[in-house]
C-alpha positions as CSV (number, residue, x, y, z in Angstrom):
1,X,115.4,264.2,185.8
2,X,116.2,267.6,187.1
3,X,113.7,270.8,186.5
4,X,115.0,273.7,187.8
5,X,112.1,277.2,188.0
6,X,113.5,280.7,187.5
7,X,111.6,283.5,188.7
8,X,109.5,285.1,191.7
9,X,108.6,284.2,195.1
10,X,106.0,285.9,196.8
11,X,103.8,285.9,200.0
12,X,100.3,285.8,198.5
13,X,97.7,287.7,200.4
14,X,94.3,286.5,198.6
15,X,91.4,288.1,199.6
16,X,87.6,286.7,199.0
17,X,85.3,289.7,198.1
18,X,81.8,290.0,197.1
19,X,83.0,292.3,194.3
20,X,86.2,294.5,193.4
21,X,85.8,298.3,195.3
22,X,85.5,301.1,193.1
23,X,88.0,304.4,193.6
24,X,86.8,306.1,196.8
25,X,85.1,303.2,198.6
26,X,85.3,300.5,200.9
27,X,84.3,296.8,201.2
28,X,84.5,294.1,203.8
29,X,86.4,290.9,203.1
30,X,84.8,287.8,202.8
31,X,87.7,285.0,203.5
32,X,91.7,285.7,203.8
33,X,94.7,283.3,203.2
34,X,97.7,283.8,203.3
35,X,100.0,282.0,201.6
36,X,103.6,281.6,199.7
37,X,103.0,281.7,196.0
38,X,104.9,283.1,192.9
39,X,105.2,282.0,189.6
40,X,108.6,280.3,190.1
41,X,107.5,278.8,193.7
42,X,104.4,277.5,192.5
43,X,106.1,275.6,189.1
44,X,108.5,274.3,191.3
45,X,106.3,273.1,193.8
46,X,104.2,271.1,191.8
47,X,106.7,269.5,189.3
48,X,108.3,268.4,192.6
49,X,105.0,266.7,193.4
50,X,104.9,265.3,189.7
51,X,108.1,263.3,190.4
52,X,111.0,265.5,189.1
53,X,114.2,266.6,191.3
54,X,112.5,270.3,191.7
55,X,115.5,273.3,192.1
56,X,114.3,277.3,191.8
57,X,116.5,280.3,191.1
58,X,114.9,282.7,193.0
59,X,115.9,286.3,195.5
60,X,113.9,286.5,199.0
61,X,114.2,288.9,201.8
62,X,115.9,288.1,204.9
63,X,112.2,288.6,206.6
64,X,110.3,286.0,208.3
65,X,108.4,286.1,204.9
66,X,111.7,284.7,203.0
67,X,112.1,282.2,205.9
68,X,108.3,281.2,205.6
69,X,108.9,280.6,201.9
70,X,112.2,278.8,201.5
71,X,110.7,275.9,204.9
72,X,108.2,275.5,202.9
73,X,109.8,274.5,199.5
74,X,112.3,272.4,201.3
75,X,109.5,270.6,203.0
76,X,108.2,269.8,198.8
77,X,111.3,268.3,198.0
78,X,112.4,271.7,196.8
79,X,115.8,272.5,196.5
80,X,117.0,276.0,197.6
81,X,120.5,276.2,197.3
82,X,120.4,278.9,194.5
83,X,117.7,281.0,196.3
84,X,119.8,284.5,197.5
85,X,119.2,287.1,199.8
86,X,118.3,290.6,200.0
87,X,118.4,293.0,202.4
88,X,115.1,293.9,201.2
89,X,111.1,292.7,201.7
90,X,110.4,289.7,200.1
91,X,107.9,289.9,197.1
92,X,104.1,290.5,198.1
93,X,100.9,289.9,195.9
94,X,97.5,291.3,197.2
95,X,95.0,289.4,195.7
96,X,90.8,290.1,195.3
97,X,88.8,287.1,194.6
98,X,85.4,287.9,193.2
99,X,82.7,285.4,193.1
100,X,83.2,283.9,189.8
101,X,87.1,283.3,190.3
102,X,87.9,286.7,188.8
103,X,91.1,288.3,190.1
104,X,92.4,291.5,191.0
105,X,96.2,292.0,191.8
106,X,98.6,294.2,193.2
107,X,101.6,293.3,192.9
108,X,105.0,294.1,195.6
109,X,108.1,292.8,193.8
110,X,110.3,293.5,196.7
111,X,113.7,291.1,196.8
112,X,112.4,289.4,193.3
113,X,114.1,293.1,191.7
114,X,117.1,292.0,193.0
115,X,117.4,288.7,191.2
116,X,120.3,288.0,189.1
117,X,121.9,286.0,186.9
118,X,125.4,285.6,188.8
119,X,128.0,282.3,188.1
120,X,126.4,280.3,190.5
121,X,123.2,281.0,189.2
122,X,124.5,279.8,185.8
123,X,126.0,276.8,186.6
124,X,122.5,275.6,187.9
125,X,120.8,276.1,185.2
126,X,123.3,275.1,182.7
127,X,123.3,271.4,185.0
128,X,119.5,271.0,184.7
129,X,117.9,268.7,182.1
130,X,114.8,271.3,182.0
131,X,114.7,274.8,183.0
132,X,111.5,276.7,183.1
133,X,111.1,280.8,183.3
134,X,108.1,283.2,184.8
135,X,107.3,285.8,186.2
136,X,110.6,287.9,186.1
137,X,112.2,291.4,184.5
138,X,113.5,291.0,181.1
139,X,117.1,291.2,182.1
140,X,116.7,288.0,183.9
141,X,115.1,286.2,181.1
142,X,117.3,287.4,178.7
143,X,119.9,286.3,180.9
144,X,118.5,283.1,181.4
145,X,117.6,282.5,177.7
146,X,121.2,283.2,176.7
147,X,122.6,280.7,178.8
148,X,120.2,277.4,177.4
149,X,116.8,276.9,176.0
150,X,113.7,277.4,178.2
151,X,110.4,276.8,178.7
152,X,108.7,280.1,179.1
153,X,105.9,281.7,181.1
154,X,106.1,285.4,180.4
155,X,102.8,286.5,181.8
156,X,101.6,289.6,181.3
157,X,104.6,292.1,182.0
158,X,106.9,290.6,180.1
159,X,104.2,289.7,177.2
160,X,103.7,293.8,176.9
161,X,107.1,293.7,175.3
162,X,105.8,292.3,172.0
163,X,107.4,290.0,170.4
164,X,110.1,292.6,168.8
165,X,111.1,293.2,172.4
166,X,110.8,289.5,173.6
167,X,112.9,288.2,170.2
168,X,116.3,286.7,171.8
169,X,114.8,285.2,174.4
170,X,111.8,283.4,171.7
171,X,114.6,282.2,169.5
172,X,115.6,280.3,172.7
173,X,112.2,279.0,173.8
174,X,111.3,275.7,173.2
175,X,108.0,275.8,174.6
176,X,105.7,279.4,175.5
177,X,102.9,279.3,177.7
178,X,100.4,282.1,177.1
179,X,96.6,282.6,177.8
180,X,94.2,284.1,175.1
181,X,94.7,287.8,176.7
182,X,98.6,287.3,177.0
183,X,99.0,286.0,173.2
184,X,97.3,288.9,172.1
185,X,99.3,291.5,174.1
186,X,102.5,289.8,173.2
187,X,101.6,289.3,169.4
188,X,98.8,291.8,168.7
189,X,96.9,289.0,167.4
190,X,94.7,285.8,168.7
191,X,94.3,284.8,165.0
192,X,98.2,285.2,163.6
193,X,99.8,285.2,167.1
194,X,101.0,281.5,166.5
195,X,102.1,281.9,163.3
196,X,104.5,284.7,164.2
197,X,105.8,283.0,167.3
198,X,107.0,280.0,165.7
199,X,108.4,281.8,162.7
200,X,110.5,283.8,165.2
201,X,111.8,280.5,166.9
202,X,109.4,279.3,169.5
203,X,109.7,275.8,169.0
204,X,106.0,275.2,170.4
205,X,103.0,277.2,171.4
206,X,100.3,276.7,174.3
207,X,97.6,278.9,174.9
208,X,95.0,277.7,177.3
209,X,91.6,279.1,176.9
210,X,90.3,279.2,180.2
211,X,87.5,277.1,181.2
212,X,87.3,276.1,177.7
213,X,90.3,274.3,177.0
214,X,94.2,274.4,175.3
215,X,95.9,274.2,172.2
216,X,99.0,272.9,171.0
217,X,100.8,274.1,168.4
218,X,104.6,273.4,166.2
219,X,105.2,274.1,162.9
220,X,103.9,271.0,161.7
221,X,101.3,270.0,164.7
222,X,98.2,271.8,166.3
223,X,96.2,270.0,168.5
224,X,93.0,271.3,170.9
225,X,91.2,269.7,174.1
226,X,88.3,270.7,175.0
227,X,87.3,270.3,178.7
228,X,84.0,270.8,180.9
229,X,83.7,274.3,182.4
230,X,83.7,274.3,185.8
231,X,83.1,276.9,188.5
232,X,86.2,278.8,189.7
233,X,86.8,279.6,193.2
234,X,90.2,281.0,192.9
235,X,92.2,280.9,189.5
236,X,95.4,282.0,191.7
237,X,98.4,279.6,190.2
238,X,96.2,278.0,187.8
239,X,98.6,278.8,184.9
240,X,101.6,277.8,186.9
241,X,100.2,274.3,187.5
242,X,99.1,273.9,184.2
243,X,102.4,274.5,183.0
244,X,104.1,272.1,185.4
245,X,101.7,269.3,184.4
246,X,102.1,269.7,180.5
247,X,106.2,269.9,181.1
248,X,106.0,267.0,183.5
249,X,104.5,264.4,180.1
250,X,106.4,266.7,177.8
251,X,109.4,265.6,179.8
252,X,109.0,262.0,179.8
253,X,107.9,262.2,176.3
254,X,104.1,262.1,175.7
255,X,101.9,263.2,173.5
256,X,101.1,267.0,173.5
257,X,96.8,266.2,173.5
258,X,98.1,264.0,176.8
259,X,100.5,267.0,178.2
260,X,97.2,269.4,177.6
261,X,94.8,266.8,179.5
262,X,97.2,266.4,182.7
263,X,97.7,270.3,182.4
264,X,94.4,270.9,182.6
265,X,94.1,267.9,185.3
266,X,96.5,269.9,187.6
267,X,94.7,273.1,186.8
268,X,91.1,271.7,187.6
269,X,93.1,270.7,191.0
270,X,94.2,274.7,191.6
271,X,90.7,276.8,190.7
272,X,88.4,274.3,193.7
273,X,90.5,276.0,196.6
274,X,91.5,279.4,197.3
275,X,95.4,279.9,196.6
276,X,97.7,277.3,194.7
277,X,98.3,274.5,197.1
């Protein structure tokens, strides 16, 4: 089965800091990696380790950034025949890891402004069985979402568009993957968030809670896991993986309370190390 991952491709620079500098001050850092990471490259990544034929959609620089990136994926079984290329720095992310996993992130977009949804771009997606969407401007998802259904990781940018904003490209989701924080930017509500989603055509809901579990919901299903908290040394990717590990037992047809656990599984995997692999 084929899963193809639209979206961005950065080089992640993840800093570990004893706490995140006020304005006008300065603070050593405690441990550096440097990494490739995105939304899109870290979905694809990992539902390549899951077992699936793993494509991406995806613009990178011709830097040795891009070059970095697109070895790598290869070397996961990734393949990066749709991946184009800009005249342009690939996408950066500058990333401060506090103690307790908290993050702080700047983010460079570089070549992942350029993406765009072209013919060839289309015909790969349209010959997927799965497609899954993240981290990208609205053009490209509505682009993306007008071609076939989706799954769908809007984050936070693309959650600030509320759902008036986000509408044709819900009707054509068939599963959205929010936090607590991101369902109440993109509905205005924690409490009637679901409700509004699926009545505007999500077919199903996730929200994951943090260290405190997920929940499933469809019009005529909810479901919740609850899972032991455990310490985070890095939450970098952690919603990326998650996703990739519900999709991959959604996929092949399981439960959603089993497509939660192995989310979370995946997940548990991503917050013990610094970065996403």
């Amino acid at each position: 089965m084929s899963v193809v991952s639209v979206g961005t491709c950065n080089m992640d620079f993840i800093f570990r800091v004893p706490g995140f500098v006020e304005p006008d001050s300065e603070m050593y850092i405690e441990d550096l990696h440097v990494i490739p990471g995105g939304s899109a490259f870290n979905f694809a990544v990992w539902i390549s380790h899951l077992g699936f034929n793993a494509g991406i959609v995806s613009s990178l620089g011709r830097d040795v950034y891009g070059y970095m990136i697109t070895s790598l994926l290869e070397s996961r079984g990734v393949d990066t025949s749709c991946i184009s290329r800009q005249d342009e720095t690939t996408g950066m992310a500058f990333i401060s890891v506090d103690g307790a996993g908290r993050r702080s992130i700047y983010s460079y977009m570089g070549a992942n402004a350029s993406l765009e949804i072209g013919e060839l771009e289309s015909r790969y997606i349209l010959a997927a069985d799965a497609v899954h969407l993240s981290g990208c401007y609205i053009e490209v998802a509505s682009a993306v979402s007008g071609i076939r259904d989706i799954s769908f990781s809007p984050g936070t940018l693309l959650a600030s568009y509320g759902i008036e904003g986000l509408s044709r490209v819900l009707e054509r989701t068939s599963i959205i993957f929010l936090n607590d924080h991101e369902l109440e930017i993109l509905t205005g509500s924690r409490r009637s968030g679901i409700e509004r989603l699926l009545e505007v055509g999500a077919g199903n809901v996730v929200v994951t809670h943090g260290p405190h579990g997920a929940s499933f919901f469809s019009k005529d299903h909810s479901e919740t896991i609850e899972i032991e908290a455990e310490d985070a040394l890095d939450t970098t990717g952690a919603g990326d993986a998650f996703a990739a590990g519900f999709m991959s037992m959604w996929l092949r047809g399981s439960e959603p309370a089993d497509c939660l656990r192995n989310g979370h599984r995946l997940a548990l995997m991503v917050i013990s190390r610094m970065g996403a692999f």
